[in-house]
DSSP file (Angstrom, degrees, kcal/mol; ACC not computed):
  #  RESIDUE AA STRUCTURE BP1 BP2  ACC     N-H-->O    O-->H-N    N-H-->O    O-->H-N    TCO  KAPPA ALPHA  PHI   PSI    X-CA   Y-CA   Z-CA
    1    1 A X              0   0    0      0, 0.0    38,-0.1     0, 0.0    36,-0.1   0.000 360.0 360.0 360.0 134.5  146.8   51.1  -76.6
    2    2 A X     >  -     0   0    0      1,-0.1     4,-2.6     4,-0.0     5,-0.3  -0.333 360.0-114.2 -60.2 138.3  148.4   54.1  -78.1
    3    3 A X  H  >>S+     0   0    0      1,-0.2     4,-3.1     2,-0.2     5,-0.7   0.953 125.7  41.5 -21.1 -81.4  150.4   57.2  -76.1
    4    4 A X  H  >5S+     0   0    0      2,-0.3     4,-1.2     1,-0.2     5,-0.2   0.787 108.5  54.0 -24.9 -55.7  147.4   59.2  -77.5
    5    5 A X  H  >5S+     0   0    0      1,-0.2     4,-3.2     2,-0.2    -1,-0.2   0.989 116.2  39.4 -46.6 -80.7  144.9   56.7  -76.8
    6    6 A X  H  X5S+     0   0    0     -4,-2.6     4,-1.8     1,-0.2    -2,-0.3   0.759 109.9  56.7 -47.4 -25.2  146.2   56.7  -72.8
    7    7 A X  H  <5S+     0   0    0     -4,-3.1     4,-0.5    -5,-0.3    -1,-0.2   0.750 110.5  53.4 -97.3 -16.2  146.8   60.4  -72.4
    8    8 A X  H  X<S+     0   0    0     -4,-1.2     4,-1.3    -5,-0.7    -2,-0.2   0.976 102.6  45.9 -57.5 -59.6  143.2   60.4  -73.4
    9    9 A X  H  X S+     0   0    0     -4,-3.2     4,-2.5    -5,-0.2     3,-0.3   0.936 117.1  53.2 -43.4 -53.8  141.5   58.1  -71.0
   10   10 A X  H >< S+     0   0    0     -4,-1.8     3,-4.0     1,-0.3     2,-0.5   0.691 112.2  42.1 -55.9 -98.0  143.8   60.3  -68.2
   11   11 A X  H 3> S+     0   0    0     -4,-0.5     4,-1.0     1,-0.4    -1,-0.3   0.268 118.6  48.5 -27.3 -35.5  142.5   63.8  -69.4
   12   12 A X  H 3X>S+     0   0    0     -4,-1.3     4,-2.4    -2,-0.5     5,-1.6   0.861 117.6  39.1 -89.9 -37.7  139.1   62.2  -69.6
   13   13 A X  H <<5S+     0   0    0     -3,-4.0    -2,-0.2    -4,-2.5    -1,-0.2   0.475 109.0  59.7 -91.5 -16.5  139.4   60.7  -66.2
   14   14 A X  H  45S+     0   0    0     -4,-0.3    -1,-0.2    -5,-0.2    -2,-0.2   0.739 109.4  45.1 -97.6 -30.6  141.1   63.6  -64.5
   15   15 A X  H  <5S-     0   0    0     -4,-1.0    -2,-0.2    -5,-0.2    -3,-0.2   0.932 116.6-110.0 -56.9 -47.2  138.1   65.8  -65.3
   16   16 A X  T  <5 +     0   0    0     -4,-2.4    -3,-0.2    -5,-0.0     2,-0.2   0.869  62.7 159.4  88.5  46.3  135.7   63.6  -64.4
   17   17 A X      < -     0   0    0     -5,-1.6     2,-0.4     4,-0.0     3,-0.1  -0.390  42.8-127.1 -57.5 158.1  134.3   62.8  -67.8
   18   18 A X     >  -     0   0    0      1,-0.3     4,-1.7    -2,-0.2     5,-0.2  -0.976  17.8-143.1-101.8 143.6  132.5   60.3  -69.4
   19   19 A X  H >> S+     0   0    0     -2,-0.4     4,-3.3     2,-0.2     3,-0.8   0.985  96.5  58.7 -54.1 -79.3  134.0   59.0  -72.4
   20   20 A X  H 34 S+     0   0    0      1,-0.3     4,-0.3     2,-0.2    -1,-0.1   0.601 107.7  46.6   7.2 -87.7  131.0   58.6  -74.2
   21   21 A X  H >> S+     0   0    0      1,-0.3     3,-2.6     2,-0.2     4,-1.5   0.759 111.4  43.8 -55.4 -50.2  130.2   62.0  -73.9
   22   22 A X  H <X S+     0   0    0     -4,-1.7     4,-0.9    -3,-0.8    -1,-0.3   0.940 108.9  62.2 -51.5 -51.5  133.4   63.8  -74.8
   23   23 A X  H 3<>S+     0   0    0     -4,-3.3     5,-1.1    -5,-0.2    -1,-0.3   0.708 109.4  46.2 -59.4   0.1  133.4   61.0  -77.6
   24   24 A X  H X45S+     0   0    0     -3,-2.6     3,-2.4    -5,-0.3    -2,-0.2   0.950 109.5  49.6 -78.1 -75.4  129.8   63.1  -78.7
   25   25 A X  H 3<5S+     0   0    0     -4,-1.5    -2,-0.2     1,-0.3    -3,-0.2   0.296 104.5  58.9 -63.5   2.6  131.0   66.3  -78.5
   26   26 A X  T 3<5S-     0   0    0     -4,-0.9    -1,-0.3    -5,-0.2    -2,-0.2   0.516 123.2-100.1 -95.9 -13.4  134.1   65.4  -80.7
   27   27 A X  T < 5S+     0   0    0     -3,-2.4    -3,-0.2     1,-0.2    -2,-0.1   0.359  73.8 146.2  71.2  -1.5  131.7   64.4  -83.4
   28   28 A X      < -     0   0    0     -5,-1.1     2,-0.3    -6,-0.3    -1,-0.2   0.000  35.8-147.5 -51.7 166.6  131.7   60.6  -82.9
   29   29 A X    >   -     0   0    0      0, 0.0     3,-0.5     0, 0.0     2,-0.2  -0.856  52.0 -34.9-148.6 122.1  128.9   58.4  -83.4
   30   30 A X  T 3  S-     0   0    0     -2,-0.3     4,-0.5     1,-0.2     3,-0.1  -0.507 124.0 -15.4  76.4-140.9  128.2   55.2  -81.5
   31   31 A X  T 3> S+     0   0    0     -2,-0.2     4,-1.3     2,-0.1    -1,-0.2  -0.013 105.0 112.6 -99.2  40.7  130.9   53.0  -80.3
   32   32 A X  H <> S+     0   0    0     -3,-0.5     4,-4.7     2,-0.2    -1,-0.1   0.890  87.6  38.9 -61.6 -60.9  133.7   55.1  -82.9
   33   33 A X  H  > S+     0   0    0      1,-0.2     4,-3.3     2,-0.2    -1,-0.2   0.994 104.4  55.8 -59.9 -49.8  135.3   56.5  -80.2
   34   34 A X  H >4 S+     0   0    0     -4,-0.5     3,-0.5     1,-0.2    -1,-0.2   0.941 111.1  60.4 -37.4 -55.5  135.4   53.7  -77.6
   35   35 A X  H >X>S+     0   0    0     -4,-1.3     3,-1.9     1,-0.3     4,-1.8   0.833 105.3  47.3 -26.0 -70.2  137.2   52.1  -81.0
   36   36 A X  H 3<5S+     0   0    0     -4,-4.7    -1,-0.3     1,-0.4    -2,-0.2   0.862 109.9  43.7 -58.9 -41.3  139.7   54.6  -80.9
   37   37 A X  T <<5S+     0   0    0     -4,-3.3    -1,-0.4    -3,-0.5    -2,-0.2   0.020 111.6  62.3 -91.2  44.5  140.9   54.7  -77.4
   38   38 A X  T <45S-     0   0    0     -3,-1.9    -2,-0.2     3,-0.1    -1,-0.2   0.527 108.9-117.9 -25.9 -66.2  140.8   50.9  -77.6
   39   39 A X  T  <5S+     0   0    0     -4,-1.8    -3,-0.2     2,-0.2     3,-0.2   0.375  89.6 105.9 116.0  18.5  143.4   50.5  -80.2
   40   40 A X  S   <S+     0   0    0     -5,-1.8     2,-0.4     1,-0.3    -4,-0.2   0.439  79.1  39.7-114.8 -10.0  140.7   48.8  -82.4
   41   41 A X  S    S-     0   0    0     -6,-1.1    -1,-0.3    -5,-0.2    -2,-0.2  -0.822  96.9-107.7-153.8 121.3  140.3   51.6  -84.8
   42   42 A X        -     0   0    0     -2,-0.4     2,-0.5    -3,-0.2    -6,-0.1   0.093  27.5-134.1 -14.0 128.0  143.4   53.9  -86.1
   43   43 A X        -     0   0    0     -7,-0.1     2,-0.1    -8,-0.1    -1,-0.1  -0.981  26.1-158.7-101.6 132.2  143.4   57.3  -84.5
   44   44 A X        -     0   0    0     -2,-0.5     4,-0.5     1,-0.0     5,-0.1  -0.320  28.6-105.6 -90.1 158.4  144.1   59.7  -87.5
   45   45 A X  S  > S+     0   0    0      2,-0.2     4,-0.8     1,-0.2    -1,-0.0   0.487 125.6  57.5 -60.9  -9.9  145.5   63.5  -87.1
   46   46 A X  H  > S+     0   0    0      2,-0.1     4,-2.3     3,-0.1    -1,-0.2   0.933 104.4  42.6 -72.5 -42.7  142.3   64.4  -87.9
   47   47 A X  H  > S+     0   0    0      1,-0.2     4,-1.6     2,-0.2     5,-0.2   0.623 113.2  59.6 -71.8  -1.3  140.7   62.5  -84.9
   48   48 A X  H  > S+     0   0    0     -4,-0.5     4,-2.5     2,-0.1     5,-0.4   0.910 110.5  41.3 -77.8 -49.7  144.1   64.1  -83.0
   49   49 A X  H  X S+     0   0    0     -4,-0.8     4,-2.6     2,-0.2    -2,-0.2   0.956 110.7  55.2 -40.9 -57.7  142.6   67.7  -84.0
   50   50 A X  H  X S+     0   0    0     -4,-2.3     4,-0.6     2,-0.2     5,-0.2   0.969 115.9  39.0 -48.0 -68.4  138.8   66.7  -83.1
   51   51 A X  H >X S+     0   0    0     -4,-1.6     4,-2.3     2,-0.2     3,-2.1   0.954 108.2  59.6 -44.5 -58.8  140.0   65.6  -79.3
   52   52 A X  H ><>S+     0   0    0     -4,-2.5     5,-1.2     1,-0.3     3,-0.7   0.961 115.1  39.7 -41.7 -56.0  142.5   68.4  -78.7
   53   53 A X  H 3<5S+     0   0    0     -4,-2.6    -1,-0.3    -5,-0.4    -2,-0.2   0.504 111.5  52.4 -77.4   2.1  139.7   70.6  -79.2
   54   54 A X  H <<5S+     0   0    0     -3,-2.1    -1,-0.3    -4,-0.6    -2,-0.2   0.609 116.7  41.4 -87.3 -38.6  137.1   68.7  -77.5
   55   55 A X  T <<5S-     0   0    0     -4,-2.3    -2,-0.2    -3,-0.7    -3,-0.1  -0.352 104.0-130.4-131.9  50.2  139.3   68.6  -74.5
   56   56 A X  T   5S+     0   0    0     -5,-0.1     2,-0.3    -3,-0.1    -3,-0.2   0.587  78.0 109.3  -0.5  80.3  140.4   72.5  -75.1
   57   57 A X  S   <S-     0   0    0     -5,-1.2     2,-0.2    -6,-0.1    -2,-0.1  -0.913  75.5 -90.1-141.5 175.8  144.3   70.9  -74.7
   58   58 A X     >  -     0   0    0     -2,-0.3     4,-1.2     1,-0.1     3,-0.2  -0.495  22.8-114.7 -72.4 163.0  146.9   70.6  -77.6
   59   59 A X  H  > S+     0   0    0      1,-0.2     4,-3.2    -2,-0.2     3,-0.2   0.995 120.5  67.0 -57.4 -54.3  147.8   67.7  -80.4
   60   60 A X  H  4>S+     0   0    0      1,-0.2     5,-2.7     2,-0.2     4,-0.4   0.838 100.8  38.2  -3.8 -65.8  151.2   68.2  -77.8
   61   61 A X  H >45S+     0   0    0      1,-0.2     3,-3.0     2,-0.2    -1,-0.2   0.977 104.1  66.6 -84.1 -34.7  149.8   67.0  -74.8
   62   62 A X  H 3<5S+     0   0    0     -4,-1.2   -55,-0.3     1,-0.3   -54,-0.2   0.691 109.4  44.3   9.9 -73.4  147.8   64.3  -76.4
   63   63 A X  T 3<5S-     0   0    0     -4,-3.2    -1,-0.3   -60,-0.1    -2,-0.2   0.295 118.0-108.8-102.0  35.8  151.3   62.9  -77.2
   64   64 A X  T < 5 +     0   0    0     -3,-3.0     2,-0.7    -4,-0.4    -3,-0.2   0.366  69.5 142.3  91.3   4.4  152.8   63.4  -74.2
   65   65 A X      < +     0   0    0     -5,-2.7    -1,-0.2     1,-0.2     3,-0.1  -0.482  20.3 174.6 -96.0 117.0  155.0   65.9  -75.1
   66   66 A X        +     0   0    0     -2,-0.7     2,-0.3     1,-0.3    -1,-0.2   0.623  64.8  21.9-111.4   9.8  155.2   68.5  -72.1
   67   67 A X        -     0   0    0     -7,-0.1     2,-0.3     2,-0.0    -1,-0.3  -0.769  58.7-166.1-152.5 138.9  157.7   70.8  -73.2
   68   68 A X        -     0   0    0     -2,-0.3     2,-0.2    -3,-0.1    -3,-0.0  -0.937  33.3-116.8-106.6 134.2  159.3   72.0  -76.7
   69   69 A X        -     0   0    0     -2,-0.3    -2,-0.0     1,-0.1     0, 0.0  -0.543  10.4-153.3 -60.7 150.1  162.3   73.9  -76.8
   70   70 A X        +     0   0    0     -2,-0.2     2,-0.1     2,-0.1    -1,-0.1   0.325  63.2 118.1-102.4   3.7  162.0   77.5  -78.3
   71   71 A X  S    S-     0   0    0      1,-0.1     2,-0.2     3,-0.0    -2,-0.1  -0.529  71.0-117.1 -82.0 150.9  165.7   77.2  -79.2
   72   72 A X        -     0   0    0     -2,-0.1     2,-0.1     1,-0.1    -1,-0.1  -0.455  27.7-112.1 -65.2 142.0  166.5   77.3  -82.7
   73   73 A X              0   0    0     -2,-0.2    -1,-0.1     1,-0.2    -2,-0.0  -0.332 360.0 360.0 -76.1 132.5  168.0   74.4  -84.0
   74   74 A X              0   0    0     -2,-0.1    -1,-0.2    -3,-0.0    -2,-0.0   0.732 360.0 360.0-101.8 360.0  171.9   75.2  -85.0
C-alpha cells in the first residue's frame, strides 16, 4: 500500500468516515476507490487532487509531508 494510500485510510478513519462515501464524493464509482487505497489500481495526481479536496487537506499531507521550509534554496 502506498504513503498516499495509508495517510488516506488514517484521515478517513480519524474523522470517522466511511470510505465508500468519501470515495463518492471524490467522484468515484463502485469499487474505483477501494482499488486505489488497496494498491490494486495506480493512484494518479489527478486522483491526488480529487482526495485532497474531498478531504479539504493538501496533496502535502497526503504524502506525509508535514512541514516545507520557506527558506530559499542557496
Amino acid at each position: 500500500m502506498s504513503i498516499i494510500a495509508e495517510n488516506t485510510r488514517r484521515i478517513i478513519k480519524e474523522r470517522g468516515l466511511k470510505i465508500g462515501a468519501v470515495g463518492k464524493q471524490a467522484g468515484y464509482q463502485g469499487k474505483t476507490f477501494y482499488n486505489l487505497l488497496s494498491g490494486s489500481k495506480v493512484i494518479t495526481d489527478k486522483d491526488i487532487q480529487a482526495i485532497a479536496r474531498t478531504l479539504k487537506v493538501t496533496p502535502n499531507e497526503l504524502f506525509g509531508i508535514d512541514y516545507i521550509s520557506k527558506e530559499p534554496n542557496a
